[in-house]
TIPA-812863 format. One line per 5 residues: number of its first residue (from 0); their letters; for each residue x, y, z of C-alpha. Coordinates in pm, 1 decimal. Layout:
<recs>
NUM) A) X,Y,Z; ...;
</recs>
This chain:
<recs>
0) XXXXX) 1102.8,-4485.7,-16186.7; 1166.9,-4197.8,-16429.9; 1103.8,-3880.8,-16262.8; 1164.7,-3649.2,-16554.4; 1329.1,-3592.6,-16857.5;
5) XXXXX) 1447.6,-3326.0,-17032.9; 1543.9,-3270.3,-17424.1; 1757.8,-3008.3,-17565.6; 1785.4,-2929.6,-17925.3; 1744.3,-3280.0,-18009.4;
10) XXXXX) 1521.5,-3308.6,-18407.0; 1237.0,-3111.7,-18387.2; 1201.4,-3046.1,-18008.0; 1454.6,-2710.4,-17904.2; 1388.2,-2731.6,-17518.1;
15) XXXXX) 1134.2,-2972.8,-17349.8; 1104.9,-3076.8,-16955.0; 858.8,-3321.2,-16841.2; 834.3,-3449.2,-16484.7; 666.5,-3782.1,-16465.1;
20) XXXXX) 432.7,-4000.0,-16185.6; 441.6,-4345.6,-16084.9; 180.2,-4566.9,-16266.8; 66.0,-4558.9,-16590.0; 115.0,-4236.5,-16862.3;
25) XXXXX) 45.4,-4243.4,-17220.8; 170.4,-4029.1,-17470.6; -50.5,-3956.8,-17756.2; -121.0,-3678.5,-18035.3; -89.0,-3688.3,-18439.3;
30) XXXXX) 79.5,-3899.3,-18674.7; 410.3,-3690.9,-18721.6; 370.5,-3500.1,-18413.5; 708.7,-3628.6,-18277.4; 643.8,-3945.1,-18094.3;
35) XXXXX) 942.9,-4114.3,-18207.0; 1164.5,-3795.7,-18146.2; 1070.8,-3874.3,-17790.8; 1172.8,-4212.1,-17792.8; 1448.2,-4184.7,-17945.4;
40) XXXXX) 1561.5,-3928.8,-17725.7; 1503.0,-4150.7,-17388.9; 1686.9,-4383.4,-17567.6; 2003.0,-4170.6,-17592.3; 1982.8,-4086.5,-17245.5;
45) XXXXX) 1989.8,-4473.7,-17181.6; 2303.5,-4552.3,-17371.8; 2163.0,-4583.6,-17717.7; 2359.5,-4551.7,-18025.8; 2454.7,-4184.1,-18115.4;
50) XXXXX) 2329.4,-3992.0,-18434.8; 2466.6,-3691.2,-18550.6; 2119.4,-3614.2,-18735.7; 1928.9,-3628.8,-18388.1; 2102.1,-3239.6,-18347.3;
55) XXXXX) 1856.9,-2987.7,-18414.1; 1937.2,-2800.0,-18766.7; 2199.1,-2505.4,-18687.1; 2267.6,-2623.0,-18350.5; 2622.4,-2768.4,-18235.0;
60) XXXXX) 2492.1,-3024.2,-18000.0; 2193.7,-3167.3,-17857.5; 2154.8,-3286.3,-17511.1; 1873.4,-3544.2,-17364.5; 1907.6,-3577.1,-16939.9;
65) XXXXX) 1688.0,-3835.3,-16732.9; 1650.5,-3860.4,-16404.8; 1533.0,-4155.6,-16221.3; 1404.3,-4210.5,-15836.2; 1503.3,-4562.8,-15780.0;
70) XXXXX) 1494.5,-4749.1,-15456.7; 1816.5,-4754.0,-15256.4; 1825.6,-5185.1,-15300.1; 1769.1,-5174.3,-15644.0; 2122.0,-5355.5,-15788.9;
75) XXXXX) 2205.8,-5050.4,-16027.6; 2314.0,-4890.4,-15715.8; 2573.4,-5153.0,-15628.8; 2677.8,-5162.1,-15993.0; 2722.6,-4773.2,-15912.9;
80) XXXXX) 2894.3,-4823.1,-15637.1; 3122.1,-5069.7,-15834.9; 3216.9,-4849.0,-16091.2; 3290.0,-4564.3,-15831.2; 2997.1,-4347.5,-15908.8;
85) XXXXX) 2766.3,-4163.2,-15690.7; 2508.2,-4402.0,-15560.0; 2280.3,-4267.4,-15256.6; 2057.8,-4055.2,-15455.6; 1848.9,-4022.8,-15775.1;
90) XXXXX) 2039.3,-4112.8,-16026.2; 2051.7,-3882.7,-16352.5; 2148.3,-4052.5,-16683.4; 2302.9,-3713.1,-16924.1; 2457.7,-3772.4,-17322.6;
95) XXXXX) 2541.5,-3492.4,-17510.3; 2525.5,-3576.5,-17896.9; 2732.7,-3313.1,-18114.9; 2654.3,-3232.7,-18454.0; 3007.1,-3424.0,-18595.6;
100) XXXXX) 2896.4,-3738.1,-18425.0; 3121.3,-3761.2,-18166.8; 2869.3,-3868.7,-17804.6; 2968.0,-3797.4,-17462.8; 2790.5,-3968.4,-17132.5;
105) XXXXX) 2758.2,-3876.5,-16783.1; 2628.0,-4036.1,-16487.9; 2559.2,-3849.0,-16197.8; 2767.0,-3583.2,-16347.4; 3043.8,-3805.1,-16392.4;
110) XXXXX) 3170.3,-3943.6,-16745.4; 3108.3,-4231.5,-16824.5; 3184.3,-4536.5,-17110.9; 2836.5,-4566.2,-17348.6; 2892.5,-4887.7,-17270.4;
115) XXXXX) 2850.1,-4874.0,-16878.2; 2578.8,-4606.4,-16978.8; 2358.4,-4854.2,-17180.9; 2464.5,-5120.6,-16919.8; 2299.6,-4886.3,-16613.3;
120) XXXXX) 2025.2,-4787.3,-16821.8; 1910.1,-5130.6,-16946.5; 1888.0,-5220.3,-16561.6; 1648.6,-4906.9,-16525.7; 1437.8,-4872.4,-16777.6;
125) XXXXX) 1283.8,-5179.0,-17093.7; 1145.3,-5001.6,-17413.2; 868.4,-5264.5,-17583.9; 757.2,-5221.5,-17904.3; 679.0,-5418.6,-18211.3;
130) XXXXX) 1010.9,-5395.1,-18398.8; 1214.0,-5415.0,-18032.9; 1065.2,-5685.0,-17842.5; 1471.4,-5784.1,-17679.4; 1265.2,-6013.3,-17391.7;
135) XXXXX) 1146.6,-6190.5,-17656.4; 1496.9,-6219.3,-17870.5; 1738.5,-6351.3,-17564.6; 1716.2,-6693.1,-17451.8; 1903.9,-6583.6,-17153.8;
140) XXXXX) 1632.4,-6340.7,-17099.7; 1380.2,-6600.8,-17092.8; 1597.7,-6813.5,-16833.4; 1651.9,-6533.6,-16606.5; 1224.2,-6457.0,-16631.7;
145) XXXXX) 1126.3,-6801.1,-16594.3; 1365.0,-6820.1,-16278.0; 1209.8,-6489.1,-16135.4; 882.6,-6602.6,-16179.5; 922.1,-6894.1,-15984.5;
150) XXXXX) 1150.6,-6741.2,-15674.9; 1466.2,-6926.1,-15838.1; 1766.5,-6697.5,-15815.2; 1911.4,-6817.5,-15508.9; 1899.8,-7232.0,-15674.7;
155) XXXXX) 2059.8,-7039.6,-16009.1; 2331.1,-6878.6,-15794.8; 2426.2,-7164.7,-15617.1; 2413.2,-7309.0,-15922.6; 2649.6,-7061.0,-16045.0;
160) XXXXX) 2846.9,-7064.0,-15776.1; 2942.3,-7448.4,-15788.1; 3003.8,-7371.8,-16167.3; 3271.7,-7173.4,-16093.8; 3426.3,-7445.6,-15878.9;
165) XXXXX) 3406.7,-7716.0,-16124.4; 3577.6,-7484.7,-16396.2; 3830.6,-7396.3,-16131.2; 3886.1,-7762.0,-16022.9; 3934.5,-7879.5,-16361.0;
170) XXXXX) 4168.9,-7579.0,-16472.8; 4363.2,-7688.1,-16180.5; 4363.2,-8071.1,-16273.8; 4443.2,-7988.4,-16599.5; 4712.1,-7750.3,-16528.3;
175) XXXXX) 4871.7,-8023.4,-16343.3; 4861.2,-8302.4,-16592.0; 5017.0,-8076.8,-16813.0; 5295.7,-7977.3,-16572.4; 5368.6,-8350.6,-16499.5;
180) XXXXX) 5366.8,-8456.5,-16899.6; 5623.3,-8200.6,-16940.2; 5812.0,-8257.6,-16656.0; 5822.1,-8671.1,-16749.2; 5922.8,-8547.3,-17120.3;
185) XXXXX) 6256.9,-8361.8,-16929.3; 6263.8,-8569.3,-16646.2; 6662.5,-8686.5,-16729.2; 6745.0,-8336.4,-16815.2; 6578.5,-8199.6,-16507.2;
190) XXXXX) 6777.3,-8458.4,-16259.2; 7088.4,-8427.5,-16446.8; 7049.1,-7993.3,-16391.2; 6927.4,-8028.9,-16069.9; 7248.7,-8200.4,-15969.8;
195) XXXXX) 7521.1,-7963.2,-16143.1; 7304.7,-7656.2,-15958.4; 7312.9,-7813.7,-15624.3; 7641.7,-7889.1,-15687.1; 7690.0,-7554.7,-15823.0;
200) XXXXX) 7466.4,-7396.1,-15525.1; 7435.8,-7024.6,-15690.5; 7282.5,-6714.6,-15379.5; 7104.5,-6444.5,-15480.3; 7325.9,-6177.5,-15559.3;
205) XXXXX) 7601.4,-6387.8,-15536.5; 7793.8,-6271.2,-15866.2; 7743.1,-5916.4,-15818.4; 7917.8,-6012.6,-15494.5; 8233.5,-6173.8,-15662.0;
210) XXXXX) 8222.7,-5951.3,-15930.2; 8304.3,-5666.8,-15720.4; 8567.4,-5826.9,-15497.3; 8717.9,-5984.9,-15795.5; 8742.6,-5593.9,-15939.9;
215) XXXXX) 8902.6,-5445.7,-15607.5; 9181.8,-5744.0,-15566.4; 9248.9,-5658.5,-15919.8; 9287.7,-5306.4,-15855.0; 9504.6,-5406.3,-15542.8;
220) XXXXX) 9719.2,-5577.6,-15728.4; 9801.5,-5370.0,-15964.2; 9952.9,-5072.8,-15654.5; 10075.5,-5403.7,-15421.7; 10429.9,-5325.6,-15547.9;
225) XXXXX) 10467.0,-4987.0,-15495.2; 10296.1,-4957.1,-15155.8; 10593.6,-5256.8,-15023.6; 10824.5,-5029.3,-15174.9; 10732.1,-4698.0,-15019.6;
230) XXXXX) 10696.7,-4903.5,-14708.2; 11052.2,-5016.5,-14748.5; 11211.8,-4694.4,-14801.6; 11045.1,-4542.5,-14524.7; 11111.6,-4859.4,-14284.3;
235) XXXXX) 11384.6,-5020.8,-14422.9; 11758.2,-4993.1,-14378.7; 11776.3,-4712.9,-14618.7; 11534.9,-4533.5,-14398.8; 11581.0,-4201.6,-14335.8;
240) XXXXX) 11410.6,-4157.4,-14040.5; 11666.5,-4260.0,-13819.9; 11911.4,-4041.3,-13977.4; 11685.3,-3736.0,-13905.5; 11619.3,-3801.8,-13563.6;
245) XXXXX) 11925.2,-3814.4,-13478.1; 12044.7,-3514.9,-13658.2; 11744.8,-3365.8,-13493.1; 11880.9,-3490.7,-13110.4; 12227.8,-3298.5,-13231.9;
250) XXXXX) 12066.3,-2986.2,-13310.6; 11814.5,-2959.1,-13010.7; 12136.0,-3003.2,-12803.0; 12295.2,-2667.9,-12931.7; 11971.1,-2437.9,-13018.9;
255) XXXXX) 12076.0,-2254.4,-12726.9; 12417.1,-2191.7,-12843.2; 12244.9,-2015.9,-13188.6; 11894.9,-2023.9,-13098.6; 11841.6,-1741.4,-13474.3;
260) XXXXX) 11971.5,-1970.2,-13650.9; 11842.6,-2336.6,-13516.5; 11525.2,-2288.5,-13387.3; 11314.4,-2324.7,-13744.3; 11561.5,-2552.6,-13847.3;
265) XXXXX) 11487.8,-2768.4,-13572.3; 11117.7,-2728.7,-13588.1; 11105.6,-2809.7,-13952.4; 11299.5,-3144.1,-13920.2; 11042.1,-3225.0,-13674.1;
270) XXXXX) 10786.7,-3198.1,-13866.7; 10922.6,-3420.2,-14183.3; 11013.3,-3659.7,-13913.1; 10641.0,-3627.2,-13784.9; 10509.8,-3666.0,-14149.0;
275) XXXXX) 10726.7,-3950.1,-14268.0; 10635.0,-4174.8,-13969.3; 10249.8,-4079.7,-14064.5; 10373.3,-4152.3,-14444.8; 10499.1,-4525.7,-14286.8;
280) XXXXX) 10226.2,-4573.4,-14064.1; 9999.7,-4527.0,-14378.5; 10196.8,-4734.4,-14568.2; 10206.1,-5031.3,-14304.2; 9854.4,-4993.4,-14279.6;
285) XXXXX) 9726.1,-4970.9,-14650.2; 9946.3,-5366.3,-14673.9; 9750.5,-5509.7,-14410.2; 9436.0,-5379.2,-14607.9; 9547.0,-5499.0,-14916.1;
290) XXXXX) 9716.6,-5826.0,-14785.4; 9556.3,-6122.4,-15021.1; 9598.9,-6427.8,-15088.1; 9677.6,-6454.3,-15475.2; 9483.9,-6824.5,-15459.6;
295) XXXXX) 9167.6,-6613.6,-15352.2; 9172.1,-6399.4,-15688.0; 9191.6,-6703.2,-15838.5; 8924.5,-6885.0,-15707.2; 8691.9,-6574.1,-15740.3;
300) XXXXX) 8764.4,-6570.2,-16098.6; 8689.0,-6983.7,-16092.6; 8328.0,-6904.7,-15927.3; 8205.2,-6620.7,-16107.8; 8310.2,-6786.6,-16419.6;
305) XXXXX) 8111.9,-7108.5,-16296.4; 7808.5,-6873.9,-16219.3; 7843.8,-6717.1,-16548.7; 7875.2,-7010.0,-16759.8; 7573.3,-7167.7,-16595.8;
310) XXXXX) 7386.5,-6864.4,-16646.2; 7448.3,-6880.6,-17048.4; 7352.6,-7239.0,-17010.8; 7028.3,-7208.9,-16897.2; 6966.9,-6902.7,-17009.3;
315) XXXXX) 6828.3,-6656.2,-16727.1; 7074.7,-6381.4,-16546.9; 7301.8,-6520.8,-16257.5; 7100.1,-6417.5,-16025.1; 6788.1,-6625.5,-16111.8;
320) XXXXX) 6962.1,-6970.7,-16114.2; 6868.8,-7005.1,-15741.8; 6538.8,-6972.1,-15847.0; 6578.4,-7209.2,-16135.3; 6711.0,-7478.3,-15916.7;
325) XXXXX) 6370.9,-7463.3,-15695.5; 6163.1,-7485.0,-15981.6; 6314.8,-7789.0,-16135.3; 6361.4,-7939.0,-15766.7; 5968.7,-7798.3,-15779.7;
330) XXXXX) 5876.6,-7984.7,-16102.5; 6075.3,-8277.6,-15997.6; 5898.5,-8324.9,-15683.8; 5571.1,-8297.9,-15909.1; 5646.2,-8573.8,-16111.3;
335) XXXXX) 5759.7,-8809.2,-15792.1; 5409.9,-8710.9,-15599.2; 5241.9,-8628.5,-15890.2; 4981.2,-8982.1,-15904.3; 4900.8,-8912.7,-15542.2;
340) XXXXX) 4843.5,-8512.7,-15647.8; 4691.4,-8645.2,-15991.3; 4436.5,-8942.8,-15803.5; 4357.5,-8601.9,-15519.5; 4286.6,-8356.5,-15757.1;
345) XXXXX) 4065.8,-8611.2,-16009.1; 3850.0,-8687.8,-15721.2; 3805.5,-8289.3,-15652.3; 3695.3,-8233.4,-15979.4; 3469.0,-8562.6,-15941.1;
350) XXXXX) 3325.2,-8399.5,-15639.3; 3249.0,-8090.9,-15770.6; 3109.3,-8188.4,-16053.8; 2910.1,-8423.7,-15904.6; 2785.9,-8149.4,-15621.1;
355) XXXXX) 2704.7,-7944.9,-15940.9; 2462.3,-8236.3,-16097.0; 2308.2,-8291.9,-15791.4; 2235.8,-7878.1,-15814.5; 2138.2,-7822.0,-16175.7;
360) XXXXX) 1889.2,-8144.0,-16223.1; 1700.2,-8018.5,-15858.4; 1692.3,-7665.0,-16056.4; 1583.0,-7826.7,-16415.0; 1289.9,-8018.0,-16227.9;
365) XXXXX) 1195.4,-7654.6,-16075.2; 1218.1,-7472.3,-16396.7; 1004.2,-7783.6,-16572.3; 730.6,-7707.2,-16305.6; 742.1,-7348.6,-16305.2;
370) XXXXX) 731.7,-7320.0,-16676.7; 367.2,-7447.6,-16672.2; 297.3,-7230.3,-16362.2; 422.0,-7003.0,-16636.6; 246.6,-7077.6,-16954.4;
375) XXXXX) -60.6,-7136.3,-16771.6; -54.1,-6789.6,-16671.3; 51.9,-6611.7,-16965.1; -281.8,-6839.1,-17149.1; -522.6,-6674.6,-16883.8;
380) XXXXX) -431.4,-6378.8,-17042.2; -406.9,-6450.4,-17437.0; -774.3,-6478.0,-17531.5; -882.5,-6145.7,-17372.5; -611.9,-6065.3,-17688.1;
385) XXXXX) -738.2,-6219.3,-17927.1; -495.8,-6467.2,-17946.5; -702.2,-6766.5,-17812.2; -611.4,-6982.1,-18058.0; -240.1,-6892.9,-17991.2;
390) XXXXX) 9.9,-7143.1,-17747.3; 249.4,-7019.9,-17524.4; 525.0,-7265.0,-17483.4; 832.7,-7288.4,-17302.1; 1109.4,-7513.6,-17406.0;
395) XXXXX) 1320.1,-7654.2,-17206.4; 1619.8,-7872.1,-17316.5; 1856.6,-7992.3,-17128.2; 2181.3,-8111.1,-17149.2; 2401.2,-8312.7,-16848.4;
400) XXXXX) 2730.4,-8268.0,-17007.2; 2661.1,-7888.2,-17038.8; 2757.4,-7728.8,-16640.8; 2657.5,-7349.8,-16761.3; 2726.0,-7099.1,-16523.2;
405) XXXXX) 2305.0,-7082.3,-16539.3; 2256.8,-7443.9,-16538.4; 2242.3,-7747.9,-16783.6; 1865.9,-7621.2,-16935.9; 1846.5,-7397.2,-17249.4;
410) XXXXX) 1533.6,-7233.5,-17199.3; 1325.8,-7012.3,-17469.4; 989.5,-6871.8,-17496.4; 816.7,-7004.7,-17828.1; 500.0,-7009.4,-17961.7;
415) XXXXX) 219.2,-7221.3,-18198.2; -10.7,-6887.4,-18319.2; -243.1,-7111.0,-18572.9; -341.6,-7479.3,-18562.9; -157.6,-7706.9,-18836.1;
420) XXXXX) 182.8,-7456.8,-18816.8; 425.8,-7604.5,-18614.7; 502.7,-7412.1,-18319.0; 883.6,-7219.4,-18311.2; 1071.0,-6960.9,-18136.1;
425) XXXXX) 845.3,-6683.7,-18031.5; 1019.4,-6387.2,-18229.0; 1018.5,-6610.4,-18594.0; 675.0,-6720.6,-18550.9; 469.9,-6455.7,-18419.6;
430) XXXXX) 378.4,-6107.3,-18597.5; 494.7,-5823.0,-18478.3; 149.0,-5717.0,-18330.4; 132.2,-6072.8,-18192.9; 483.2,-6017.0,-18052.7;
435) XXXXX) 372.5,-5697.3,-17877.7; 58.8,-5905.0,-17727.2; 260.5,-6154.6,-17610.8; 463.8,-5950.3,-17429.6; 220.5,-5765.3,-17238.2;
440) XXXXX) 32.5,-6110.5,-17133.2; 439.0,-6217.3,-17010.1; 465.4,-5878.2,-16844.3; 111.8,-5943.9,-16610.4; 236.6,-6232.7,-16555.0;
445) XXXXX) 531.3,-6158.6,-16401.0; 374.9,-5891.2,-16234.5; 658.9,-5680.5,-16010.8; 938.8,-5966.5,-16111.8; 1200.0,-5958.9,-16354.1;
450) XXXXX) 1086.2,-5612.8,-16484.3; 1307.4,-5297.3,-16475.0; 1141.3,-5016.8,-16272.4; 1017.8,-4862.1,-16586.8; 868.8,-5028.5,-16869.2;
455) XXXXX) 830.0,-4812.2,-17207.2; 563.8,-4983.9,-17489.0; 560.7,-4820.9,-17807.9; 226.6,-4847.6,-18015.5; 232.5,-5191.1,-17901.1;
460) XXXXX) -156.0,-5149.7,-17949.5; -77.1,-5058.2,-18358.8; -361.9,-5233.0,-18567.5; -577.2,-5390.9,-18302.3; -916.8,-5207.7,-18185.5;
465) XXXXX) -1217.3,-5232.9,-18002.3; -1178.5,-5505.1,-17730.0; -875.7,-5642.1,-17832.6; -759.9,-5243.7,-17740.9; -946.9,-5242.0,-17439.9;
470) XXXXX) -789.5,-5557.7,-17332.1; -461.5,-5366.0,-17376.2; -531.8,-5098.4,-17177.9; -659.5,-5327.9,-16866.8; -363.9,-5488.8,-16894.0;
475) XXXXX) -99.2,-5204.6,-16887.0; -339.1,-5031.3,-16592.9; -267.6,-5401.7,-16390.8; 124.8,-5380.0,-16477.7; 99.7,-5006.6,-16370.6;
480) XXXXX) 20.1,-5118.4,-16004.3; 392.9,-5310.8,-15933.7; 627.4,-5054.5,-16175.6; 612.8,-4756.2,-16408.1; 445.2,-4748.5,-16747.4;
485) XXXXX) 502.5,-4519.1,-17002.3; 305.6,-4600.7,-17344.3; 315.9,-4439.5,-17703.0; -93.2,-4524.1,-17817.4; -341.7,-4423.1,-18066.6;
490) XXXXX) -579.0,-4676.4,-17881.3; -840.8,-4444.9,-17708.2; -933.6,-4753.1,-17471.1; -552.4,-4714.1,-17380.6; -532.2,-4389.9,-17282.7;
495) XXXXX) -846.5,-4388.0,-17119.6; -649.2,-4627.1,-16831.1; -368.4,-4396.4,-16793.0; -323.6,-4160.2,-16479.1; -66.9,-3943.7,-16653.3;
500) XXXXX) -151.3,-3779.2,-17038.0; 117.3,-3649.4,-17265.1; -22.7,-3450.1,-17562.5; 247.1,-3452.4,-17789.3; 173.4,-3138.3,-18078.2;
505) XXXXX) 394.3,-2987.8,-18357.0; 334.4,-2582.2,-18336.2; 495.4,-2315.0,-18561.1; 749.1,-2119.5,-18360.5; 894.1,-1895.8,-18616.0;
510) XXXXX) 844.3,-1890.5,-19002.0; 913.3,-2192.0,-19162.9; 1010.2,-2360.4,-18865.4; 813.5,-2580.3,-18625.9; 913.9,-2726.6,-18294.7;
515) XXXXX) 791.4,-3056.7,-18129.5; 618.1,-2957.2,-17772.8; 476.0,-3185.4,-17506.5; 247.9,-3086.8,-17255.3; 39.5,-3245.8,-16979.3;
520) XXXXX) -323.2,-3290.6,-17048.0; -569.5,-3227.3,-16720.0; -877.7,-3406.2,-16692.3; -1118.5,-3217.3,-16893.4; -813.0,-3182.9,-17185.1;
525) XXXXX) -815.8,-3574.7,-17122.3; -1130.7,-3643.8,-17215.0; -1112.0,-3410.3,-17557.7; -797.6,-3575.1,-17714.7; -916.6,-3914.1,-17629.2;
530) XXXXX) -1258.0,-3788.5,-17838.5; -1002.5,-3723.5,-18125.2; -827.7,-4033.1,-18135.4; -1198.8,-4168.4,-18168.3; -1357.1,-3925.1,-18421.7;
535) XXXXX) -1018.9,-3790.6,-18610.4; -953.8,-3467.4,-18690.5; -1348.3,-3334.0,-18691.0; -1464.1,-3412.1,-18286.9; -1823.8,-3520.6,-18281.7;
540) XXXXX) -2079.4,-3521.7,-17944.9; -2080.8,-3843.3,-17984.0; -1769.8,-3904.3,-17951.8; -1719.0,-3717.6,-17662.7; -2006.9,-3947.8,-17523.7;
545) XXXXX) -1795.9,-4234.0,-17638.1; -1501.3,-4069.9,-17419.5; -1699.9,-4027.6,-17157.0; -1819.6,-4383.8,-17127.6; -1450.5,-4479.8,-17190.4;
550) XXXXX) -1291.7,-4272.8,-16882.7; -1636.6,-4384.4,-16674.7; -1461.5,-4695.6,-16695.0; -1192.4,-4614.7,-16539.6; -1392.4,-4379.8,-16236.6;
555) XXXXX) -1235.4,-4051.6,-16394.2; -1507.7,-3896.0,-16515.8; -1680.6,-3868.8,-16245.4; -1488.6,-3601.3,-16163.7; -1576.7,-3418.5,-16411.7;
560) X) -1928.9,-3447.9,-16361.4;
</recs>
């Protein structure tokens, strides 16, 4: 339910908190007092369309917060959950409107789209009056009503459910008929390509492979020369190693003899001897590494110009061609298997669809018996509204060849309001007072089902009186027992039924300014406004009788006396 709400420089009204109780609260007061302002402001709160007039005069930004207590199964707390938002406690709805027009939304303190605002709003709270009667508007509405009143949500999910299948079945059959018309169309290109790629048998990564080898034999070849000629003049017969070591075997033989004179020289042809057998070893070595056969360069080149040229043809990078070759093997396959795939796949969809039928016309027949469950109930309540001459009908048509997610029926409330019109959907036929009446006898009806927790009528009692009001007022008081009823009234019989009472006044708070307040009205308070909305501005005694008899109705006023 809503537990409170609170208005900040929103119109008329600067700052206003009001905490509300379960059951049934009216808000009354003047014509002009700000009834609307109110209204409009809850409406913000719930996702409503922005307005930068709704900011009081002089004021940046207005800001409207509402706070609900909601049970911890009620679905807006899974859609909470969903959408990542705080979910296991009361949940507080906050927009901030700023005087350039620019809205911003919260939920739970987090921001939030206006559209998943208005989305978890619309699941808390319905606002009913006789210019805004949605329930009456939606078909959709009116399916998802009639189902609640008769217990059907699980048929219409399984319903749903096998919807889903027989969409997905027949996506799938069609997908495939479309895959083997195309691949019958190509069918000699595909075997012919097939063939030169098996032949061809690309690898992953294959030309980056080549490409580099290709690069390094090229680079190999380009030093080959040189390295067998270094090697040869280090290791050849013009070699002058073994000139040096010998030399070297001369002069270790007489360092004694002149051991100033020999001893570096010795050591330092040594070393170059050391140094050019490293130089040969190298040498010897690097032709091994670089030993190739020239036909292997060659036949590189051949492949990654095969790979290459195959690429261009089919148009995708060398590396996908692998790939390619699956698919069309893929596609081929398709087209061989693809009446046994084709007859499999028909008869899926021919099962599902039939599983479906078998669903939807068991949930039709329940809908066509629970609609006059439905009608019948919503009659009861009609001439107690003066609208005994008035039908309540549901249509149903259905429609085999339609498999909806919701079923084949297209259901929608209409009505016949006066004998020789022809009856018609509800919302083109009725009056907007007979609108509002019809609503309320749909609401009793359904009782605690299909409702949001809160339920918001404005003036939905606007041009009716005497018992036709007092029917009203019964009526909301029986709704008020299974969720939460706010009502805007100027029907005393109304408010008389209500256990909460909003006086909503205009004062003067400064000169030439006045502010829209809101206060709750105790019992005594109670029974003087509801004298005012039956004498006017001047209060009589007897209409402060009439009060009296009115909340001795509803077992108040006793405790007064």
């Amino acid at each position: 339910m809503l537990a409170s709400l609170s208005i900040r420089d929103i119109v008329l009204i600067d700052k206003l908190d009001l905490h509300f109780s379960d059951g049934m609260s009216v808000l009354t007061g003047e014509t002009g007092a700000g009834k609307s302002i109110l209204l409009d402001s809850l409406s913000l709160a719930l996702g409503g369309r922005g307005d930068a007039g709704l900011v009081r005069h002089g004021e940046d930004r207005g800001q409207v917060s509402a706070v609900f207590d909601v049970p911890m199964g009620h679905s807006v707390r899974a859609l909470l959950k969903e959408n990542e938002l705080e979910h296991d406690s009361d949940i507080i709805l906050r927009r901030i409107q700023a005087s350039d027009g620019r809205t911003r939304a919260y939920v739970n303190d987090s921001p939030v789209s206006a559209g998943l605002l208005r989305q978890i709003g619309s699941m808390m709270v319905e606002v009913h009056g006789q210019h805004d009667d949605r329930a009456l508007v939606d078909p959709e509405t009116h399916r998802r009503l009639l189902d609640s009143f008769g217990g059907l949500e699980g048929d219409a999910h399984k319903v749903g459910q096998c919807a889903k299948a027989v969409r997905k079945a027949e996506k799938t059959l069609k997908d495939h008929v479309a895959r083997i018309e195309e691949a019958r169309r190509e069918a000699d290109y595909l075997r012919s390509s097939v063939d030169e790629l098996s032949t061809l048998d690309p690898r992953n990564g294959e030309e980056n492979e080549l490409s580099l080898r290709r690069q390094d034999m090229m680079q190999v070849e380009k030093v080959a020369g040189d390295l067998r000629d270094g090697y040869e003049a280090l290791d050849g017969s013009g070699s002058p190693i073994p000139e040096l070591s010998s030399l070297l075997r001369r002069l270790e033989r007489k360092v004694d003899l002149a051991p100033n004179y020999l001893t570096s020289v010795v050591e330092a042809i040594g070393n170059s001897i050391d140094q050019l057998e490293d130089a040969r070893a190298g040498l010897e070595q690097a032709l091994r590494d670089t030993d190739f056969d020239p036909r292997e360069l060659e036949q590189t080149e051949e492949r990654l110009f095969a790979l290459r040229a195959a690429a261009r043809k089919y148009s995708v990078q060398p590396d996908n061609l692998a790939k390619l070759r699956e698919q069309m093997t893929g596609d081929l396959s398709d087209l061989d298997a693809g009446e046994d795939t084709l007859l499999a796949l028909q008869a899926g969809v021919t099962n599902t669809q039939q599983t479906y039928d078998k669903l939807a016309v068991s949930l039709s027949k329940k809908r066509q018996k629970i609609a006059k469950a439905l009608e019948n109930a919503v009659h009861a309540e009609l001439p107690a509204l003066k609208l005994e001459r008035a039908r309540f009908i549901i249509n149903i048509e259905s429609d085999a060849a339609l498999r909806g997610a919701s079923g084949i029926d297209t259901i929608e409330f209409w009505a016949h309001t006066n004998p020789g019109t022809r009856p018609g959907p509800m919302f083109k036929v009725a009056s907007g007072g007979e609108l509002s009446r019809f609503l309320l006898a749909l609401k009793v009806s359904l009782a605690d089902k299909g409702s949001s927790p809160t339920l918001v009528f404005d003036e939905i009692d606007t041009g009716v009186g005497g018992a036709v009001a007092e029917a009203i007022g019964v009526r909301l008081a029986r709704l008020a027992e299974s969720v939460q009823v706010l009502t805007v009234t100027h029907a005393p019989q109304v408010a008389a039924r209500a256990k909460g009472h909003f006086l909503i006044r205009k004062d003067e708070v400064a000169k030439n300014r006045v502010a829209t307040k809101v206060s709750e009205i105790a019992l005594a308070d109670r029974l003087e406004e509801i004298a005012r909305m039956l004498a006017g501005s001047t209060i009589t005694e007897e209409a402060r009788a009439a009060a009296k008899r009115l909340m001795g109705q509803t077992g108040e006023i006793g405790l007064l006396l």
